[in-house]
C-alpha positions as a LaTeX table, in Angstrom:
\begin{tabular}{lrrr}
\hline
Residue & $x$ (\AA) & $y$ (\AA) & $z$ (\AA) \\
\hline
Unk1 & 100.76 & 71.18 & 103.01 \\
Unk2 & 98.35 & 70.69 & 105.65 \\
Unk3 & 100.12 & 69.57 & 109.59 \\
Unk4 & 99.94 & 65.46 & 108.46 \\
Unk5 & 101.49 & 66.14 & 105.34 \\
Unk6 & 104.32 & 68.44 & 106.66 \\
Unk7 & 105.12 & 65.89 & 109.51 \\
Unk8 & 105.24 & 63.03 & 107.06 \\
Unk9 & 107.75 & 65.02 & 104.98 \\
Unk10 & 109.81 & 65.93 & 107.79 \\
Unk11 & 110.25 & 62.10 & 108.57 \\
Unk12 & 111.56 & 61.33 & 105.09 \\
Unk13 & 113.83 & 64.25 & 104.29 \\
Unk14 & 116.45 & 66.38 & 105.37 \\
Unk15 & 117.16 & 69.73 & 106.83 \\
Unk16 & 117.68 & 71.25 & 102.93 \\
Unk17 & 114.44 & 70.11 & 101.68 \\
Unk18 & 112.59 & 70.91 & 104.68 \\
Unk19 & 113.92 & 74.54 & 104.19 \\
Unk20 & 113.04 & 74.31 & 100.50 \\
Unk21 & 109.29 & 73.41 & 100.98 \\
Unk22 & 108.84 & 75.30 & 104.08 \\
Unk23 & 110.17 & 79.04 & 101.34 \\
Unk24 & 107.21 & 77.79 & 98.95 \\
Unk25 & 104.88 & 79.35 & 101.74 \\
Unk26 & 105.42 & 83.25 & 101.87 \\
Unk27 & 104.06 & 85.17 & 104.96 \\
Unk28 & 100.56 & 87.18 & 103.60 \\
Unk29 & 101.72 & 90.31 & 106.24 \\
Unk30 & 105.57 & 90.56 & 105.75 \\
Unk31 & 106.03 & 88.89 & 102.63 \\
Unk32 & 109.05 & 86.72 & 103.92 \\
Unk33 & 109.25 & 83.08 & 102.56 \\
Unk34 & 108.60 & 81.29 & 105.72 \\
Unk35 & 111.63 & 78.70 & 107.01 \\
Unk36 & 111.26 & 75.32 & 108.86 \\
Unk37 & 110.80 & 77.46 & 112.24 \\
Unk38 & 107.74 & 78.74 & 110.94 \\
Unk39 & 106.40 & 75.89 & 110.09 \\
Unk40 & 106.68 & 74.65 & 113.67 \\
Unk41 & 103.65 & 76.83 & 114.46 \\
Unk42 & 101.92 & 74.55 & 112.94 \\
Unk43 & 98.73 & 75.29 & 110.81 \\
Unk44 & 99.65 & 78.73 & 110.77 \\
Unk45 & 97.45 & 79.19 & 107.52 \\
Unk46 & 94.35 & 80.76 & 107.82 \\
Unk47 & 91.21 & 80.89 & 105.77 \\
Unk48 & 88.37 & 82.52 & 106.89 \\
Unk49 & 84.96 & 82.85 & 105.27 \\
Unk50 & 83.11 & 85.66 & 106.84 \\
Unk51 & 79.44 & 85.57 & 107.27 \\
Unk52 & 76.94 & 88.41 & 108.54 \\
Unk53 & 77.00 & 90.94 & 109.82 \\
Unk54 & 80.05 & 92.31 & 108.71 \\
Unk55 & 81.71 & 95.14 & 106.58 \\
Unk56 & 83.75 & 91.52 & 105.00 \\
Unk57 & 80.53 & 89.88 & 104.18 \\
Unk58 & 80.64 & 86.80 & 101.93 \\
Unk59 & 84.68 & 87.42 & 101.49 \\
Unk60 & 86.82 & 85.10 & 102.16 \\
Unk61 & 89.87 & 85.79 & 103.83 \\
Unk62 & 93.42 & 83.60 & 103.22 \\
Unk63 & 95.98 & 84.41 & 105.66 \\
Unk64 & 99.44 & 82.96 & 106.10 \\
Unk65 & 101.99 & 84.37 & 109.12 \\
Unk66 & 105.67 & 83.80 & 109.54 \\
Unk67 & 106.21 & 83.32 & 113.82 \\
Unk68 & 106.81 & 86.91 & 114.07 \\
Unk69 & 103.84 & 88.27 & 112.40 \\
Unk70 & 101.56 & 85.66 & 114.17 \\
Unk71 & 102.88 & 87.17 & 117.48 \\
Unk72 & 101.93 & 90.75 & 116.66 \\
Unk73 & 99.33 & 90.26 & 115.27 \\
Unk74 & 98.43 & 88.11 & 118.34 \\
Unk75 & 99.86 & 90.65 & 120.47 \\
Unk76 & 97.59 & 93.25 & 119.04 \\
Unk77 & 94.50 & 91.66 & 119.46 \\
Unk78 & 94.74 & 90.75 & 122.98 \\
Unk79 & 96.04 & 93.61 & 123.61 \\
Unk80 & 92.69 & 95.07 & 122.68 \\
Unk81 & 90.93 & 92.78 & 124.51 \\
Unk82 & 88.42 & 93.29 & 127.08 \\
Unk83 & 88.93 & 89.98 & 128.84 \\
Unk84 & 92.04 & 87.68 & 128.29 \\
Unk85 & 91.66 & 85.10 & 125.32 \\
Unk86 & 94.16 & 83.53 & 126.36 \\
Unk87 & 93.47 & 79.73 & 128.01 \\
Unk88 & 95.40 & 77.86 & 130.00 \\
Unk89 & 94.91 & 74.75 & 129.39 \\
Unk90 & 97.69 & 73.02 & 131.11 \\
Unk91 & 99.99 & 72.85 & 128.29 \\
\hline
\end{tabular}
């Protein structure tokens, strides 16, 4: 489901089925079904077509993360950062 879809089913159905339809999503790094608190990331799906130049060229790349894997995998990358990616944008 794309972020519309999931907030219209979250206003028509209960905690149960919201648990159901978040497990049909299964983390790509972990493997672990996701629950309704990953789905609060929002869009946390991922697909990526890569262009040139690139060792991935013309792949594309489908990622889905539970919360925790999107934080180390975010963790990792700014880590490795030369300049913080971060923004601030007065949220």
């Amino acid at each position: 489901m794309n972020d519309r879809e999931w907030a219209d089913f979250l206003k028509t159905h209960g905690k149960e089925e919201w648990e159901r339809e978040a497990a049909k999503t299964v983390c790509t790094m972990c493997g672990k079904p996701f629950s309704s608190w990953d789905m609060n990331l929002g869009n946390n799906r991922y697909d990526i077509f890569v262009g040139y130049p690139s060792r991935h060229d013309l792949e594309r790349i489908q990622i889905k993360l539970c919360a925790d894997c999107f934080d180390k995998v975010l963790d990792t990358i700014i880590s490795m950062c030369k300049t913080n990616p971060v923004v601030d944008d007065g949220l």
